[in-house]
C-alpha positions, 0 to 999 in steps of 0.5 A, a space after each residue: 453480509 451485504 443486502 445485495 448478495 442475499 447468498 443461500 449457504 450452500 452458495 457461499 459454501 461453493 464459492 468458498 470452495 472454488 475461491 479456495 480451489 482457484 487460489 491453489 491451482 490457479 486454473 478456472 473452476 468447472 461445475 465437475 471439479 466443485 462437484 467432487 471437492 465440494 461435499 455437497 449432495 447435490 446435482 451437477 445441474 444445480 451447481 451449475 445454477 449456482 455458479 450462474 447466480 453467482 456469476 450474475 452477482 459479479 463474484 465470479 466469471 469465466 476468463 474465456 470459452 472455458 466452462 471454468 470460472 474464476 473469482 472477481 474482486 468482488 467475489 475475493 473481497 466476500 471470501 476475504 471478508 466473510 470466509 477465510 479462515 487465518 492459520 496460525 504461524 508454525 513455530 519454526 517461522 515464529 521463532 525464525 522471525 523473532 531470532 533474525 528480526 531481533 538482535 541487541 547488535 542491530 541499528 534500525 535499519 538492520 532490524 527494517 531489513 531483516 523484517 522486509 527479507 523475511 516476509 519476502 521469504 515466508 511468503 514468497 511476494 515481495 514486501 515493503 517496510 515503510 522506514 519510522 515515521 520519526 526517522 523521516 524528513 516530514 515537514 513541520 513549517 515553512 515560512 515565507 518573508 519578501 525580499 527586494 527585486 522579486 525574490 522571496 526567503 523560504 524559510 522550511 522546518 523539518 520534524 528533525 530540528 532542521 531550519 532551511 533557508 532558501 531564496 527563490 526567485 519570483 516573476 512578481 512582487 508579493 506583499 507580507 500579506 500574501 506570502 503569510 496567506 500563501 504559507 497558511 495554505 501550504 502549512 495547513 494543507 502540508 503540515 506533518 507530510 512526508 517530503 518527498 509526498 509533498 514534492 509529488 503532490 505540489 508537481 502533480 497539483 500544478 499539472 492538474 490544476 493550471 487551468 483552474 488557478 488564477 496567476 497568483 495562486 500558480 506562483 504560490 505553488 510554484 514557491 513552495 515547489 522550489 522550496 521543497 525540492 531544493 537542498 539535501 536529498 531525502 534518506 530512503 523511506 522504504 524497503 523493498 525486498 523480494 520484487 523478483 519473486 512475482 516474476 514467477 507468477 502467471 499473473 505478471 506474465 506480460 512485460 508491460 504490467 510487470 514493468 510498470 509495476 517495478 517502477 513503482 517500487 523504484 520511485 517509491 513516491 506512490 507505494 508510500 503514499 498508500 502505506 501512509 494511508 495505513 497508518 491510522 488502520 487498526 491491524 490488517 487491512 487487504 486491498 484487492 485489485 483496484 481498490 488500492 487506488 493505483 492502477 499499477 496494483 490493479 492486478 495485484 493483492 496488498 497485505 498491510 499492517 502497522 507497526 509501534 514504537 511504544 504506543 505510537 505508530 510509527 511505520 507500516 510494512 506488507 506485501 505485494 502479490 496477486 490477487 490469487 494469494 493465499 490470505 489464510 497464510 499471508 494476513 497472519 504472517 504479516 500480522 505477527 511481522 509488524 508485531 515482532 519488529 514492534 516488539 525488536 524496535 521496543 526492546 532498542 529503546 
C-alpha cells in the first residue's frame, strides 16, 4: 500500500464494497446502500466521512448532484492491485476452450481465431489476438547504396528471409558516407519492429518533428519512408472478435467515443503497438483508462496476457471493455486463454 493512501481497514473494506457493488449495478453507490451491503457496525455518519476521505484521496467521486459515488481510476487501480479476489475458471469453460482452441486439423490461424471468439464470448468484451511474432513481417535491415542522378538502391530484409530492392528518388545527391550514417540510425532505431509500426511511427516522426530537423535528416525519413511503404502488403497481424458487444454498455453510449474506438480496432496500427508493449510483461497486466497511453481507451479497461511458442513469446492476446468490468472473472479468463493457445500452438510443433 502506497504511503500516500494511508487507508484504515475499515476504508479499504467500504471501498472494496462500493468497487465491487459499482461493478454489478453500474449506478452510483450511496452511504445507505454500503450501510447495508457492507456488514460493518457502524453509523451511517461515519460511512458518510469515510467515503468523503476517500473521495478526497481522488479513489472515488460522485458523477453528479447524486449523493452516490462512483470509483476513479485511481480508486479501481487500488482494488485491482490490492483487493481483488480472482475466480477460477468453471470447468465447463476450461474445457470448452481447451476443446474449441485445440484441434490436430487446425493451421494457426484457426487456432488464433478460435482463442479470439471464445474470449469475446466467455467475457462478453471484445478481444484481440496479436498473430506470432515469427508469422510476422518484421524488419531485419535495411541497406542504403547511392545511384547515379539522385536515386538511391533500398536494399530491405525481412525476418522472413525476404530481400527487397527498391530504387527511390531523391531531391539531392548523398555520399556512401551518409546514406551508411542514415541506414545506422534506421537500423538501430527500427530493427526487429513490425512493418507496419515502422511505416506509422516514420509518418508520425516527419509530421512531429519538421520543424526540428535539419534538410538532410528529413530526407533521410523521407528514404526510409518510401522504402518501407512501397512493395507487397502486410498480412493481417491481428484479430479482433466481439466489438459489437461494447455497444451494450452504457459506458459507450455516446457515438463519437465509440466510433473512434472502432477505428482503432480497424486500423490496427495503434492497438498493436500496446500489445507489442506486452511482450515483455510476466502474466497479466491491466491498463485502466488513460494508462494505456491512447486517448481512445481513455474510457475502457485493457485485459492483456502473453502467449508462448516453446519457451519463447510469441504473441499477446486480451480484452477490451469498460472500466467498470469484472476482473475477478476476466484476468483469469484471459490468463488460462493465453495459456491454452500456448499449449495448442506447442502441440502443432
Amino acid at each position: 500500500m502506497s504511503s500516500e493512501l494511508p487507508l484504515t481497514e475499515r476504508a479499504q473494506h467500504l471501498l472494496k464494497v462500493l468497487v465491487e457493488h459499482h461493478i454489478r449495478d453500474g449506478k452510483p453507490v450511496g452511504s445507505t446502500t454500503l450501510s447495508r451491503n457492507s456488514g460493518l457496525k457502524v453509523s451511517s455518519a461515519t460511512i458518510r466521512n469515510t467515503m468523503s476521505d476517500l473521495e478526497a484521496m481522488g479513489l472515488i467521486h460522485s458523477p453528479h448532484t447524486s449523493a452516490g459515488r462512483i470509483p476513479t481510476q485511481k480508486g479501481y487501480r487500488l482494488f485491482v492491485d490490492s483487493m481483488v479476489a480472482v475466480q477460477p475458471l468453471q470447468r465447463v469453460e476450461l474445457t470448452q476452450l481447451q476443446q474449441e482452441i485445440s484441434g490436430q486439423e487446425k493451421n494457426t490461424q484457426e487456432v488464433l481465431s478460435s482463442a479470439s471468439s471464445l474470449l469475446s464470448q466467455i467475457t462478453q468484451m471484445a478481444s484481440v489476438v496479436m498473430v506470432p511474432r515469427h508469422e510476422r513481417v518484421t524488419l531485419r535491415h535495411l541497406e542504403f547504396l547511392p545511384l547515379s542522378e539522385g536515386r538511391v538502391l533500398a536494399i530491405l530484409v525481412t525476418n522472413l528471409d525476404e530481400v527487397q530492392n527498391r530504387i527511390l528518388q531523391t531531391d539531392r545527391s548523398f555520399t556512401e558516407s551518409e546514406l551508411r550514417q542514415a541506414a545506422n540510425w534506421f537500423n538501430q532505431t527500427f530493427e526487429g519492429e513490425d512493418l507496419e509500426l515502422v511505416r506509422s511511427r516514420l509518418v508520425t516522426e516527419l509530421e512531429r518533428s519538421k520543424s526540428e530537423m535539419d534538410e538532410a535528416m528529413q530526407q533521410i525519413v523521407q528514404m526510409a519512408q518510401q522504402a518501407v511503404t512501397s512493395g507487397e502488403p502486410n498480412r493481417d497481424q491481428m484479430m479482433v472478435s466481439g466489438r459489437s458487444k461494447l455497444m451494450d454498455y452504457n459506458e459507450f453510449s455516446e457515438m463519437d467515443r465509440l466510433r473512434q474506438l472502432f477505428n482503432a480496432f480497424s486500423e490496427k496500427r495503434d492497438m498493436i503497438h500496446l500489445l507489442d508493449q506486452c511482450m515483455e510483461a510476466d502474466g497479466v497486466q491491466v491498463f485502466i483508462g488513460e494508462e494505456s497511453g491512447y486517448q481512445f481507451f481513455d474510457e475502457c479497461s485493457v485485459v492483456t496476457a502473453p502467449y508462448r511458442h516453446g519457451d519463447e513469446v510469441v504473441g499477446v492476446l486480451g480484452v477490451v471493455g469498460p472500466t467498470r468490468m469484472a476482473y475477478d472473472r476476466v484476468i483469469p479468463v484471459v490468463d488460462m486463454t493465453a495459456k491454452v493457445l500456448s499449449s495448442a500452438l506447442n502441440s502443432m510443433g
